[in-house]
Legacy VTK file of the C-alpha trace (Angstrom):
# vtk DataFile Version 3.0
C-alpha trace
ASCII
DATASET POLYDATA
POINTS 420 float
7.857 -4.114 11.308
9.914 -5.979 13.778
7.989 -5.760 17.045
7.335 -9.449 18.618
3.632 -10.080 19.395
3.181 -12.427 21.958
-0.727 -12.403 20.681
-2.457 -10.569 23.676
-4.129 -7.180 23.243
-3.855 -5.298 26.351
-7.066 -3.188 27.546
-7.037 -0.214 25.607
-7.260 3.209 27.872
-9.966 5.611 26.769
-8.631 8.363 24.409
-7.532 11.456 25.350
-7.943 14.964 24.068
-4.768 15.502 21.811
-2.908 18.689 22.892
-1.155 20.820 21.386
2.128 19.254 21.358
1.872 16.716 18.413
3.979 18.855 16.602
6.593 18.503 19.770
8.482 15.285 18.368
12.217 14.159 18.154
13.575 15.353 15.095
14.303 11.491 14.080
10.262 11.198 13.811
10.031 14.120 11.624
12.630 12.388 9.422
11.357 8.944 9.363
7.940 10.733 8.354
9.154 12.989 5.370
10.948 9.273 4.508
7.793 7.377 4.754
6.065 10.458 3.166
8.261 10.344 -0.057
7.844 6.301 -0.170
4.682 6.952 -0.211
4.741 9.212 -3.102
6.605 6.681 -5.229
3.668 4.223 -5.239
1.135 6.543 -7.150
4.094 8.224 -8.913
3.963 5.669 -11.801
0.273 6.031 -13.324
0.491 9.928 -14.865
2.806 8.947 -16.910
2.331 5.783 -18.111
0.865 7.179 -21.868
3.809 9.286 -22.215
6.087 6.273 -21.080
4.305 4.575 -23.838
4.509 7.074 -26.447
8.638 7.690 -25.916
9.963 3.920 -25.073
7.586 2.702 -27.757
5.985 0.251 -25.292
2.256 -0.816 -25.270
-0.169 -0.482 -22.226
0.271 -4.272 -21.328
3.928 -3.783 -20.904
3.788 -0.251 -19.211
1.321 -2.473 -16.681
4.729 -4.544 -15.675
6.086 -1.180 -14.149
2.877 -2.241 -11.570
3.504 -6.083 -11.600
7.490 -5.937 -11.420
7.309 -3.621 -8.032
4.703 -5.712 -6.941
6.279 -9.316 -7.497
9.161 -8.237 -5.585
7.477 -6.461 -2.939
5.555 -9.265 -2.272
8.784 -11.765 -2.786
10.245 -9.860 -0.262
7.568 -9.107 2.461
8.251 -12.814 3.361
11.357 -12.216 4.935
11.948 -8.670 5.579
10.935 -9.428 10.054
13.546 -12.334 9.449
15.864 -9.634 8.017
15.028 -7.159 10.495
15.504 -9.072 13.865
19.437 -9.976 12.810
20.793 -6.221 11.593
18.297 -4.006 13.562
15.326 -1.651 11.845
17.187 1.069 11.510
19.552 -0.460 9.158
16.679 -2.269 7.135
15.103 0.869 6.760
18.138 2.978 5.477
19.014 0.241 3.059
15.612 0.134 1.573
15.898 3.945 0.777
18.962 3.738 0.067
18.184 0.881 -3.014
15.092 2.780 -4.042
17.122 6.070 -4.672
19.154 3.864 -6.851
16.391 2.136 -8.814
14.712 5.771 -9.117
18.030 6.631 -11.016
18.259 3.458 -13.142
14.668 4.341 -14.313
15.686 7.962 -15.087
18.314 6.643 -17.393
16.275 3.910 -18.894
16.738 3.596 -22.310
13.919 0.956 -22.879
10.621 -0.538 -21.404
13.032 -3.380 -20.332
15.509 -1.754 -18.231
12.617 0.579 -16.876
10.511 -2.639 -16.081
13.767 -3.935 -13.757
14.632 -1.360 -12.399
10.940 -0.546 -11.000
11.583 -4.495 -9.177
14.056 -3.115 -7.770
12.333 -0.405 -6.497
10.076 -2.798 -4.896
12.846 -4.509 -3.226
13.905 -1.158 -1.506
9.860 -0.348 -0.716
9.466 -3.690 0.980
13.160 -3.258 3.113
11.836 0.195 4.122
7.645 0.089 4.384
8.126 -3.202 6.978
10.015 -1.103 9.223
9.534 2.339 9.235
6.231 2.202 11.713
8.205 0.477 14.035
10.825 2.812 13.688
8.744 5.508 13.768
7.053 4.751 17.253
10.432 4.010 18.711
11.959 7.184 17.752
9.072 9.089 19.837
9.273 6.848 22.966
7.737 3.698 21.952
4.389 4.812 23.314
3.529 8.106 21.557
0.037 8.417 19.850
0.887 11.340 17.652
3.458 9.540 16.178
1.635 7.011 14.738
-0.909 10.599 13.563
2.614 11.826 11.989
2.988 8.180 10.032
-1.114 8.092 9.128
-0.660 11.505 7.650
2.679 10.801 5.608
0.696 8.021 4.061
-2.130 10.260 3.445
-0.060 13.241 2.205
2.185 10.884 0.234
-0.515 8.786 -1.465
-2.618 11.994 -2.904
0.709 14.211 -3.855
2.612 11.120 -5.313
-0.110 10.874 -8.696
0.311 14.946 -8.823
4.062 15.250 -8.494
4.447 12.978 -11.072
1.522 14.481 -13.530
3.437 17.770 -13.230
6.989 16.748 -13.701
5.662 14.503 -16.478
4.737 17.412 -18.604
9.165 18.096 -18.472
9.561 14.050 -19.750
8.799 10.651 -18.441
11.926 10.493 -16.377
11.898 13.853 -14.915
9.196 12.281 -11.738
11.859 9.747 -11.273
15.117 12.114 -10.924
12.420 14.454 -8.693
11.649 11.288 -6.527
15.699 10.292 -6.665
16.373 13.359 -4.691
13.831 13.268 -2.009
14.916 9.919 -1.385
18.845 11.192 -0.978
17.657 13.645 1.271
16.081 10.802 3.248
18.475 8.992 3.341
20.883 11.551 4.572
18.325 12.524 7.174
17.769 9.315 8.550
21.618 8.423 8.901
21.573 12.325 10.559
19.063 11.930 13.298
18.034 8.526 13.663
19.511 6.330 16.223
19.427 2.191 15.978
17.119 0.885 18.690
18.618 -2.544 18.680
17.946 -5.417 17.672
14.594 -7.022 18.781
14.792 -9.882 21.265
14.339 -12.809 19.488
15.058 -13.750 16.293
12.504 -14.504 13.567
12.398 -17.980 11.445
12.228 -17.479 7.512
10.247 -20.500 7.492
7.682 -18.373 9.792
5.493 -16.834 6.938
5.183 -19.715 4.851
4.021 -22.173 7.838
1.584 -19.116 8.909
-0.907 -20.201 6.277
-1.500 -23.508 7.915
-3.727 -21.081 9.804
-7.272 -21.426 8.002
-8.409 -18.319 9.285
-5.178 -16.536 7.704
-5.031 -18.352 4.160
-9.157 -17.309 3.974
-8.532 -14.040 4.533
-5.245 -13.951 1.733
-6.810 -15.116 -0.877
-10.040 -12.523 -0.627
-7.730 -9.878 -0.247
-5.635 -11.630 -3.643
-8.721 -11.180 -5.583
-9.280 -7.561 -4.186
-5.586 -6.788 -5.166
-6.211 -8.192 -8.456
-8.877 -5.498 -8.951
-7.457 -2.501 -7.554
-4.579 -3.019 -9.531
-6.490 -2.775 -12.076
-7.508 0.644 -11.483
-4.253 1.769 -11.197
-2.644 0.320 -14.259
-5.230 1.155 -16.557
-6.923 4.121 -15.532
-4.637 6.344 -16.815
-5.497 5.570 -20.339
-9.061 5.002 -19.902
-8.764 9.037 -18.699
-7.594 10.161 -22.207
-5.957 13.486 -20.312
-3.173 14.720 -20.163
-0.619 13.782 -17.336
-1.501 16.545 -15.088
-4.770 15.736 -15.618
-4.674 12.379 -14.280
-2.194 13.367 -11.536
-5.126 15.743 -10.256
-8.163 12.632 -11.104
-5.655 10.115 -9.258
-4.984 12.557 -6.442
-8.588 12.903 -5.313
-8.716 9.088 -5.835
-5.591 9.234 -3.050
-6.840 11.896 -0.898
-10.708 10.134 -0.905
-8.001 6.699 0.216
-6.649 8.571 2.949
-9.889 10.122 4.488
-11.745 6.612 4.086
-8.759 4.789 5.794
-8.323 7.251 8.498
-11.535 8.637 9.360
-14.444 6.260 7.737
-13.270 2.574 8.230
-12.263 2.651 12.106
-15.567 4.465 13.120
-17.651 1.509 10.986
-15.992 -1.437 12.450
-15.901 0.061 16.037
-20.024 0.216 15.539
-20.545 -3.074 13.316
-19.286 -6.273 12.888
-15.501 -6.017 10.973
-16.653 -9.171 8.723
-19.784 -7.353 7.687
-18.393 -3.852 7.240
-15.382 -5.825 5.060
-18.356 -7.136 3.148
-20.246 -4.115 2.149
-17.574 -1.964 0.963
-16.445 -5.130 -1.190
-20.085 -5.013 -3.149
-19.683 -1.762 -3.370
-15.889 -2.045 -4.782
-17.419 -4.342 -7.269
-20.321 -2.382 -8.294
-18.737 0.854 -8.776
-16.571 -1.051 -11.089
-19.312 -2.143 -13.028
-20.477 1.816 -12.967
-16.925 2.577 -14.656
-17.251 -0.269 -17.313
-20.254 1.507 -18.135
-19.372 4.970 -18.053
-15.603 4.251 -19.519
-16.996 6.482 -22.594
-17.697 9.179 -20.275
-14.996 11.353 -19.028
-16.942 13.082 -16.172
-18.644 9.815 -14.779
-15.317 8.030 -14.849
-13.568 10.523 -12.612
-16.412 10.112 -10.381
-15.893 6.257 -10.285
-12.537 6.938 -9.891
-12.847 8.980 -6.704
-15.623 6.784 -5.078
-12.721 3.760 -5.983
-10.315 5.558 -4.070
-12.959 5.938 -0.943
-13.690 2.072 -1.089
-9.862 1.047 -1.869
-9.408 3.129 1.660
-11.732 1.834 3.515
-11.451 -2.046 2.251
-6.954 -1.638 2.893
-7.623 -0.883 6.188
-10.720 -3.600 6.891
-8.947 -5.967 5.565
-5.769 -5.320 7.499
-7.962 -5.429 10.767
-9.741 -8.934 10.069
-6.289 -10.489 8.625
-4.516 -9.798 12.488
-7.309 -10.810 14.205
-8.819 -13.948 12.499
-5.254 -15.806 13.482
-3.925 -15.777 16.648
-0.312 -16.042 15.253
2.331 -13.140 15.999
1.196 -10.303 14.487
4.416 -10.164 12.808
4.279 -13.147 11.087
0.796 -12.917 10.204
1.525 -9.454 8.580
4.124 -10.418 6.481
2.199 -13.734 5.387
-0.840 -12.098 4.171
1.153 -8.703 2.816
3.321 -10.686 0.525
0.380 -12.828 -0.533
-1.950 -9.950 -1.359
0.621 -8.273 -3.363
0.606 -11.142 -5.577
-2.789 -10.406 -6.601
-1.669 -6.738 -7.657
1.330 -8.330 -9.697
-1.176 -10.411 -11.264
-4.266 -8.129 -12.168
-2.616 -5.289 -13.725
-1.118 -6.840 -16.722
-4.090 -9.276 -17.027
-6.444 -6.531 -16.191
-5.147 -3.978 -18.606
-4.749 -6.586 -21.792
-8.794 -6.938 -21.516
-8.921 -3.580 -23.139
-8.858 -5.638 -26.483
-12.235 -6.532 -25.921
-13.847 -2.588 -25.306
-12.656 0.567 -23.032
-14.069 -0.938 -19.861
-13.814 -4.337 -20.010
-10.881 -4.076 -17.772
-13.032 -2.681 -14.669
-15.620 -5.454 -15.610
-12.705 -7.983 -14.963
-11.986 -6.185 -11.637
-15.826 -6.141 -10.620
-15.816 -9.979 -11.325
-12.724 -10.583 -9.462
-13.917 -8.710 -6.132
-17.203 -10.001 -6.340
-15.326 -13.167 -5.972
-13.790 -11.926 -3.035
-16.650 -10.792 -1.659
-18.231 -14.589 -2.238
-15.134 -16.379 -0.558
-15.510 -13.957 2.705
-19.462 -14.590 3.195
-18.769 -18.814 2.861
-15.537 -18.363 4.863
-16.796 -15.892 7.313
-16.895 -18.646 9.830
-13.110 -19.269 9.839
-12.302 -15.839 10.150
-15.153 -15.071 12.448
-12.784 -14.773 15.285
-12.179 -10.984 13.971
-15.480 -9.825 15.024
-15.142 -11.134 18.659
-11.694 -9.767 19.786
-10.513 -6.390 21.214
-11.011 -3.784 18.390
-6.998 -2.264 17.624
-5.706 0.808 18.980
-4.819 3.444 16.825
-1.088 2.208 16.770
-1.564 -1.299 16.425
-3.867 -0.555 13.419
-1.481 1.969 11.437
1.557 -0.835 12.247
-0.175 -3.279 10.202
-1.497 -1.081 7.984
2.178 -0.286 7.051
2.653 -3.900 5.941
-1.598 -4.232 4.333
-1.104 -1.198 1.732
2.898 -0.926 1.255
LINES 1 421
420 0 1 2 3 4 5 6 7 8 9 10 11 12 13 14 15 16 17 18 19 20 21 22 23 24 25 26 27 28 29 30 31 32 33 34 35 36 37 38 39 40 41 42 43 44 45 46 47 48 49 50 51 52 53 54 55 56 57 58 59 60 61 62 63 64 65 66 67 68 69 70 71 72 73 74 75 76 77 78 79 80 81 82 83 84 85 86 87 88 89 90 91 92 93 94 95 96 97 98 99 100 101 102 103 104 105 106 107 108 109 110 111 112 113 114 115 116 117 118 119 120 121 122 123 124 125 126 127 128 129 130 131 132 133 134 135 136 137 138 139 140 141 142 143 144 145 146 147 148 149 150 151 152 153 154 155 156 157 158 159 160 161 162 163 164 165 166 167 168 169 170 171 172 173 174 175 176 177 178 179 180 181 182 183 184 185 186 187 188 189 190 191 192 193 194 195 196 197 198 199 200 201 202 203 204 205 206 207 208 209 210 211 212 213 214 215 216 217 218 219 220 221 222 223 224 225 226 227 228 229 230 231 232 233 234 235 236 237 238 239 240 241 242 243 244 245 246 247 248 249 250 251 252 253 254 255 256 257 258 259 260 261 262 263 264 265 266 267 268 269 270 271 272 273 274 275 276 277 278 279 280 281 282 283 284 285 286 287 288 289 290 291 292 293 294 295 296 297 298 299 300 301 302 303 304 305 306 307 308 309 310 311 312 313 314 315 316 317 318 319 320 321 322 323 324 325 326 327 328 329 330 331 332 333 334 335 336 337 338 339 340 341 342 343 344 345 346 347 348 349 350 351 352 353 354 355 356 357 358 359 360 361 362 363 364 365 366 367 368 369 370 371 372 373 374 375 376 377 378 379 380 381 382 383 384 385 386 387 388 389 390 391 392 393 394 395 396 397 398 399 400 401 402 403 404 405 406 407 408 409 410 411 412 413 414 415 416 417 418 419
């Protein structure tokens, strides 16, 4: 995301009926889309085949959890200075590039012949994910206009679509071989890329250029740094699910592809639908607050029914609901508790939060030692914690509950950066 905030929210228009020309876009949204769409698909891709990665590289669950924290450190490495990135050789180049580099990485993972190259080439992946994700919103909404609400529908549903097919696509390809998903994700990517370079035009550069120092000075902002390190701890957990949940399943991969993609489509719905009603009725703070308890205690549920196949895919779905619904919270209450650019705030808090991912699925998944669901234990105790920090700093990031609520763009732009 590139767009310059200058920290004003102008008065939001009452909605209007949608008519029957959303499907009426440029042809450059409809490829930025089916790009965001497939990006999207390569963050679930990973956890249906992690037992069979396992099994044929040899590797143990801890290390197949780096595929998780390798993407992640990078991705977060890099959200810090993708906007600085962005304002000197224009969006639509960032964006191509990042597509471009994940094609490759999908490639160098198809051809891995160890745990070790597959672990590096999955940072590189994140590399490309963080060049592209930061940009394509803003891409997206410039393509259409710069002012078009179903545009930012066509991003929302990309996410959705790509975030419940992603665990699917790869549960079914992974019945060919581990590296068949990657090849399959390799070529949606080329065509991407190729579609992008077709029918997208560059919009220019934006107006002024951002610092790389920006980021890093944003935490100075109390309000900002409170708000990072609860949604750290939350990462930590979620990761959690996501690294480990595939073996706590016991199925086969197309049976967690289908568990993880009602956990995705129940993450879509919650995001879309469930959060932005709550928080337009209640306090953002408070609604933040109750789906953290319940992140934590249907964690506990899933320590307790790990034993239980039936009651864990249950768990698993409500996780995807709360996951949904917290990304999107979370999001909302890290823009407004600062009144810094919205661009630097985003990629502050984005590149922090990822850290927390990077962190808990390694850590997370080694706990297994110690029983079948002593992992989600560890992710219950770590967004409790989260949930602790935000009710004894819900003063400093108070300011959330007393500005203008986002419009439907503004919300899905910095949801591109929140849940990359």
């Amino acid at each position: 995301m590139t767009a310059l905030d200058t920290g004003t929210r102008p008065t939001v228009p009452a909605a209007t009926p949608r008519g029957p020309r959303l499907l009426s876009q440029p042809p450059a949204v409809w490829a930025i889309a089916f790009a965001a769409m497939v990006a999207f698909m390569g963050i679930g891709l990973v956890g249906p085949i992690l037992p069979t990665v396992a099994a044929a590289l040899q590797a143990t669950p801890v290390q197949t959890s780096l595929l998780f924290t390798s993407y992640l450190t990078v991705t977060a490495s890099a959200m810090f200075f993708t906007s600085w990135l962005s304002t000197r050789i224009g969006t639509r180049a960032v964006m191509i590039l990042g597509l471009a580099v994940i094609a490759l990485a999908a490639i160098g993972c198809a051809l891995s012949p160890s745990i070790g190259a597959l672990i590096g080439f999955r940072a590189v992946w994140g590399l490309g994910n963080a060049l592209f994700l930061s940009t394509a919103l803003a891409s997206i909404v410039s393509a259409s206009g710069g002012r078009s609400e179903h545009a930012v529908i066509f991003y929302e549903a990309a996410l959705g679509i790509g975030l419940a097919v992603g665990p699917l696509l790869g549960g079914l390809l992974g019945e060919i071989g581990w590296f068949a998903p990657f090849w399959g994700t390799a070529s949606l990517f080329a065509v991407g890329v190729a579609a992008l370079l077709t029918l997208v035009r560059d919009p220019g550069h934006a107006a002024e250029r951002s610092r790389v120092s920006a980021p890093f000075r944003a935490f100075a902002d109390r309000g900002l740094l409170a708000i990072s390190v609860v949604a750290f701890l939350y990462n930590a957990g979620f990761f959690v699910t996501l690294s480990y949940t595939p073996y706590a399943l016991e199925l086969p991969a197309v049976g967690i592809g289908l568990v993880m993609m009602g956990f995705g489509v129940g993450l879509a719905i919650a995001g879309v639908l469930i959060a932005p009603r709550l928080t337009r009725r209640f306090s953002v703070v408070t609604v933040l607050l109750w789906f953290l308890v319940a992140f934590a205690v249907t964690h506990v549920l899933a320590a307790l029914s790990a034993g239980s196949r039936p009651l864990l895919v249950v768990c698993v779905v409500l996780l995807g609901i709360e996951i949904g619904a917290v990304n999107t919270i979370l999001t909302e209450a890290a823009m407004e508790a600062t009144a810094l650019p919205r661009a630097v705030a985003s990629s502050a808090y984005s590149g922090f939060r990822f850290f927390g991912g990077a962190i808990g699925a390694p850590v997370g998944t080694a706990l297994a030692v110690f029983g079948v669901g002593a992992p989600y234990a560890a992710a219950a105790l770590s967004a409790a914690a989260g949930a602790a920090l935000l009710f004894a700093f819900r003063g400093l990031i108070g300011r959330a509950d007393h500005t203008a609520r986002l419009t439907e763009r503004t919300t899905a732009e910095d949801l591109t950066l929140g849940d990359a």
